[in-house]
C-alpha positions as CSV (number, residue, x, y, z in Angstrom):
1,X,100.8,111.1,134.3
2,X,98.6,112.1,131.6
3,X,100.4,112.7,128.0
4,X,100.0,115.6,126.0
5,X,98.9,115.0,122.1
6,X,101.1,116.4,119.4
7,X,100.4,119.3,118.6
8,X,99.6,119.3,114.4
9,X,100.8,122.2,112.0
10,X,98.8,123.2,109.6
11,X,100.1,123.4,105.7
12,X,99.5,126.3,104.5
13,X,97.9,126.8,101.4
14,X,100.0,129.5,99.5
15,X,103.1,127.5,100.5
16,X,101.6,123.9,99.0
17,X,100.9,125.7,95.6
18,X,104.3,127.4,95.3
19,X,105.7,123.5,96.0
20,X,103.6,122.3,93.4
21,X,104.2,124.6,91.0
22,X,107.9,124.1,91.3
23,X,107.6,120.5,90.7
24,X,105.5,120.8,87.8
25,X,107.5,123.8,86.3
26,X,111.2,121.5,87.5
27,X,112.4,125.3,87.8
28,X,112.5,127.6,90.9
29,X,112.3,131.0,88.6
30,X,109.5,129.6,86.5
31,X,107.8,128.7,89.4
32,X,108.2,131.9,91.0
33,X,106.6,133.4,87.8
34,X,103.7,130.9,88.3
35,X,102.7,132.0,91.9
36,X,103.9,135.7,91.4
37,X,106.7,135.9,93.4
38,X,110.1,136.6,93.1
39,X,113.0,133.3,93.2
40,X,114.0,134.4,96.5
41,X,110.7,134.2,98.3
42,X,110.0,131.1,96.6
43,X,113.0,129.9,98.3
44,X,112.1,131.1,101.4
45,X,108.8,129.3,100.9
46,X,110.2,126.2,100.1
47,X,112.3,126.5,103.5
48,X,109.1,127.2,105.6
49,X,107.4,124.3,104.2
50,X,110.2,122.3,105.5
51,X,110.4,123.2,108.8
52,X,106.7,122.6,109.2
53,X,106.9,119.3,107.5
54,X,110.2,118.9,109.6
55,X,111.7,116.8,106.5
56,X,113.7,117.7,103.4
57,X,111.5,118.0,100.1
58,X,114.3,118.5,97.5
59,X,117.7,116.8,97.4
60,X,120.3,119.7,97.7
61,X,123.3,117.8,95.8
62,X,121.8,118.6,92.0
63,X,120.7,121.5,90.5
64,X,117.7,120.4,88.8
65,X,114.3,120.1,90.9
66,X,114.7,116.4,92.3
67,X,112.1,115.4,95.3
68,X,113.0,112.8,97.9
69,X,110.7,110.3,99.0
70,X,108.8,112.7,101.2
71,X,109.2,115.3,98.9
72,X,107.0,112.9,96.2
73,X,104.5,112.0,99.2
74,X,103.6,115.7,99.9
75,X,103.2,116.2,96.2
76,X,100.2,113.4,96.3
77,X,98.6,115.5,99.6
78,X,99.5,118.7,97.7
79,X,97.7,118.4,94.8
80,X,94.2,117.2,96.7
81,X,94.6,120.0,98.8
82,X,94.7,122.5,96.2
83,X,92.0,120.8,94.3
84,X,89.5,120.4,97.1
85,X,90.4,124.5,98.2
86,X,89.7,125.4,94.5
87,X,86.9,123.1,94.2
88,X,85.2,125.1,97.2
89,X,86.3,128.6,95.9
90,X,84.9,127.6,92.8
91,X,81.3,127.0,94.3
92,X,81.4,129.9,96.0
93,X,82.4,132.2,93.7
94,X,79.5,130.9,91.3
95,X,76.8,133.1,90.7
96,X,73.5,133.0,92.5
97,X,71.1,131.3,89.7
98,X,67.1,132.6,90.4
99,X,64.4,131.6,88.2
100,X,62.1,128.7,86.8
101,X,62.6,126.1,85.3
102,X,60.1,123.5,83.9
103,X,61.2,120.3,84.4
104,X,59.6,116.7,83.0
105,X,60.5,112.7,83.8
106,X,58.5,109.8,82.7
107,X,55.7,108.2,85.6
108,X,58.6,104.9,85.6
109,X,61.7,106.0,86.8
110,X,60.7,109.5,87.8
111,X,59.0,108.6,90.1
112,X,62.3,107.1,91.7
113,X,64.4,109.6,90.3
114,X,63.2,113.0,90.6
115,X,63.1,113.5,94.8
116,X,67.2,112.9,94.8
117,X,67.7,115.1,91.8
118,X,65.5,117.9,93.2
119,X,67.5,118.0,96.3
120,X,70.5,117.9,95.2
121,X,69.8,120.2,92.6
122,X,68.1,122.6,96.2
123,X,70.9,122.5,98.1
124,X,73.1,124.0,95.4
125,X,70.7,126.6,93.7
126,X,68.3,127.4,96.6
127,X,66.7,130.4,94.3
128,X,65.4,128.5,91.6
129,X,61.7,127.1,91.4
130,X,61.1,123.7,89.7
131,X,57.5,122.7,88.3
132,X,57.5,119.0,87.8
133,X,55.9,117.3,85.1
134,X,55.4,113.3,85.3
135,X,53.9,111.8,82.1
136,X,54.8,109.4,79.2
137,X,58.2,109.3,77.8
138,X,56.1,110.4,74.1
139,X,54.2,113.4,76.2
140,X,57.7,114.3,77.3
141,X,59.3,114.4,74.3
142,X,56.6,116.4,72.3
143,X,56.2,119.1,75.0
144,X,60.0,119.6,75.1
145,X,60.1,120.0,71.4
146,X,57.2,122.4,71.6
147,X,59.0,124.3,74.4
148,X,56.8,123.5,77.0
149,X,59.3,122.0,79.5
150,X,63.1,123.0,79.4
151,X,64.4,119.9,80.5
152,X,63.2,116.7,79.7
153,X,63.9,112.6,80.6
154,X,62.3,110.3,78.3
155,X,63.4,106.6,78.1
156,X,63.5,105.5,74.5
157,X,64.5,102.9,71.9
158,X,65.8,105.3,69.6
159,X,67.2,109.5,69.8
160,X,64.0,110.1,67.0
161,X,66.9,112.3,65.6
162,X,66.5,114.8,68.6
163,X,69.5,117.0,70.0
164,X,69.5,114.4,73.4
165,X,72.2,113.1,75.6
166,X,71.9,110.0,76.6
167,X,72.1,109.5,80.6
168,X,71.6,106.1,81.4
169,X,70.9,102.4,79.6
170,X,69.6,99.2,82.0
171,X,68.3,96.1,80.8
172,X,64.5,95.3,80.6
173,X,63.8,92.0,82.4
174,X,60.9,89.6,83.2
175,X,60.1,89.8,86.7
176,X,58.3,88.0,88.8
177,X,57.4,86.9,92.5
178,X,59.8,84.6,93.8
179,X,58.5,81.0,94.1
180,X,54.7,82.7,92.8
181,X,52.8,81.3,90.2
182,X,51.6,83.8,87.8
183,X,54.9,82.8,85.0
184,X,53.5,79.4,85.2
185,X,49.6,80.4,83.9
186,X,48.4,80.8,80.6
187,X,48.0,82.8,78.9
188,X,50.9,84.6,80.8
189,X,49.2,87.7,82.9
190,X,51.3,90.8,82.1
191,X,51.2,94.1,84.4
192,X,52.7,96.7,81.7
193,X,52.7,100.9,81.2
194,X,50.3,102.1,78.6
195,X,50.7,102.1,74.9
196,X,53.1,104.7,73.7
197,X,55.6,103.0,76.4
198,X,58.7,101.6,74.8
199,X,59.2,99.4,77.9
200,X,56.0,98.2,76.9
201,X,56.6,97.6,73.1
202,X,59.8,95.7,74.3
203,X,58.4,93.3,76.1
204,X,55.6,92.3,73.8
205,X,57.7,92.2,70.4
206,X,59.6,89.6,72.7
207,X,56.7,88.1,73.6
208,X,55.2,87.8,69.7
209,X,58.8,86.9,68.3
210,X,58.7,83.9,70.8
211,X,55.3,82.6,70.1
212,X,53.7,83.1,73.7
213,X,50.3,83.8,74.5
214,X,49.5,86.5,77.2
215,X,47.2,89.1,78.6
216,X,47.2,92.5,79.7
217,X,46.2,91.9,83.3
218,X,47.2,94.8,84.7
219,X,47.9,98.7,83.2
220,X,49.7,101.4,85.2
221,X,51.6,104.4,83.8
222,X,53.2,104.1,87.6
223,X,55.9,101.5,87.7
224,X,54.9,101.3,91.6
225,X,51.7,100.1,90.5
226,X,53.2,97.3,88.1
227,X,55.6,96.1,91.3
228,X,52.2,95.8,93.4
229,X,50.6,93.8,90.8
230,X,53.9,91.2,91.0
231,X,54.3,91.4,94.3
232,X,51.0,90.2,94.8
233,X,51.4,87.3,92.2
234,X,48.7,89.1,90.2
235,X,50.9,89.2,86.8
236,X,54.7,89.5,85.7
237,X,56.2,92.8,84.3
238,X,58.9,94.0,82.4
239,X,61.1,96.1,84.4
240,X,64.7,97.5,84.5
241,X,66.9,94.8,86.3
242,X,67.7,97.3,89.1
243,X,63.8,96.6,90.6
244,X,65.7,92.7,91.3
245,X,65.5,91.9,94.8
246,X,65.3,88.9,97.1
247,X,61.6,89.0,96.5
248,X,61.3,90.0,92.8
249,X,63.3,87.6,90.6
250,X,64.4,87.3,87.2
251,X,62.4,85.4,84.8
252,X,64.1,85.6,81.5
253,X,66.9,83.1,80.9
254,X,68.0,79.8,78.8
255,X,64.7,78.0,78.7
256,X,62.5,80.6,80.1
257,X,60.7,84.0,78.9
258,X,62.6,85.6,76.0
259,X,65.0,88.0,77.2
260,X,63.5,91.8,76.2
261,X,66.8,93.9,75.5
262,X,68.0,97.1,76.9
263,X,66.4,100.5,77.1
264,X,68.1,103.8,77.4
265,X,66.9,107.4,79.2
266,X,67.8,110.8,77.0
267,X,67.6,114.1,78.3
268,X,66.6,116.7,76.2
269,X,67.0,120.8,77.4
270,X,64.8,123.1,75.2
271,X,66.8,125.3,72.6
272,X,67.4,128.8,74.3
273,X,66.1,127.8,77.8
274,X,69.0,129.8,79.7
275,X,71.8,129.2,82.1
276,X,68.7,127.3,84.9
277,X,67.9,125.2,82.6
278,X,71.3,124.1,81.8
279,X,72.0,123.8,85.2
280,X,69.1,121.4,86.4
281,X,70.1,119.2,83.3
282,X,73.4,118.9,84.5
283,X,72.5,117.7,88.0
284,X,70.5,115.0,86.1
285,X,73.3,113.8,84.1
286,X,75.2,113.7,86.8
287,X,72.9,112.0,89.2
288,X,72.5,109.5,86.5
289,X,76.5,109.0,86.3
290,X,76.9,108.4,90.0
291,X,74.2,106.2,90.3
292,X,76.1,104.2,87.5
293,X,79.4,104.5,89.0
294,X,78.5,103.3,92.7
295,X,76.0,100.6,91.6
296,X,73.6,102.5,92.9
297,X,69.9,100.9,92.7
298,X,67.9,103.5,90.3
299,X,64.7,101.9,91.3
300,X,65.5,101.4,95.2
């Protein structure tokens, strides 16, 4: 004989809100004042969310607002419900953004960077249209400040005094083939970005403040191109640590290249360049911040 599955109840949402707000407020009749109802429907609220939870939420000895243990749990499960209901209210409530917005990342990481921020930043404002600008971190920063491009990423030693935000900061290593031969020749064969590049600058004040001979083997604004150049054990390159893999390996170390210090990326949105703007530059700070907070690789 086959067994029927429980049937689940649903909570409702008006109810979970009311409960809430009567254990943050510890009062029925400020709670009631909270949600817009009288005491006595609150009360009768309170009941219904019992009998669909099929457990008593509030001790009935005391006259103050004290939860028993299940009481406490359905707080927890409360509270996310009502965040994830007004979280998707919220979204959809926003208004539709239309527009254009001129948007600019350096050849390095935007080349990694820029597809997962433009669909991210798609799915959520469908109406907008995005000209991309790859170029130099310098280029970058001089057409933003001549209000060319309304949002800009430039990595960077230093802010240069500009109204930036500072999205993300990675260490520049030495990297290399693994078990290749190009670290051992000299001078030392170097794949590197352009002049202008801080990466660039990095490496070779490291470079000069150790005493080592090398050669530009290799140039690429495209950090792609540098990673070729390694991978074929043509040269070794300066690159943010996240580019480490089983095949790319660290160089730098106790009794080994000079280590090159960190870099940072700034984003920069153009003085009076409107709610799209604003928005796009948001989605790059926060793709920037989850990257960070999930280890993501930046450079996958």
């Amino acid at each position: 004989m086959n067994q029927m599955a429980p049937v689940i109840s649903n909570l409702d949402i008006d109810l979970a809100r009311t409960f809430v707000a009567i254990c943050e407020t510890g009062n029925f009749t400020r709670a009631a004042e909270r949600v817009f109802r009288s005491p006595s429907a609150v009360s009768l609220q309170v009941k219904r969310l019992e009998e669909i939870v099929g457990r008593p939420l509030f001790r009935r000895e005391t006259r103050a607002v004290d939860l028993t243990v299940d009481g406490e749990h359905l707080l927890g499960f409360a509270r996310k419900m009502l965040k994830l209901n007004d979280d998707a209210m919220s979204y959809f409530r926003r208004p539709v953004i239309e527009g254009r917005v001129r948007f600019g990342a350096p050849n390095d990481s935007g080349v990694f960077a820029v597809p997962e921020i433009l669909k991210r930043f798609a799915s959520t404002h469908p109406h907008v249209e995005v000209e991309v600008r790859l170029d130099t971190s310098s280029e970058l920063r001089r057409r933003c400040v001549a209000g060319e491009l309304d949002v800009a990423l430039f990595t960077c030693e230093e802010g240069f005094g500009l109204p930036v935000r500072e999205v993300h900061t990675e260490m520049l290593v030495w990297v290399g083939l693994k078990n290749g031969c190009a670290a051992t020749r000299d001078p030392l064969p170097l794949a590197l970005a352009g002049h202008g590049c801080s990466w660039r600058s990095l490496a070779l004040d490291s470079l000069d403040r150790a005493g080592l001979e090398y050669r530009v083997a290799y140039s690429s604004e495209q950090c792609q191109a540098q990673i070729a150049a390694v991978e074929a054990d043509l040269a070794i390159a300066a690159l943010p640590a996240s580019v480490l893999s089983p095949r790319l390996v660290r160089l730098d170390g106790p009794g080994r290249l000079p280590a090159i210090g960190t870099y940072r990326v700034d984003l920069m949105t153009r003085e009076g360049s409107g709610p799209v703007a604003e928005a796009l530059a948001e989605h790059v700070a926060e793709n920037f911040r989850e990257c960070a907070s999930h280890g993501a690789r930046l450079f996958a």
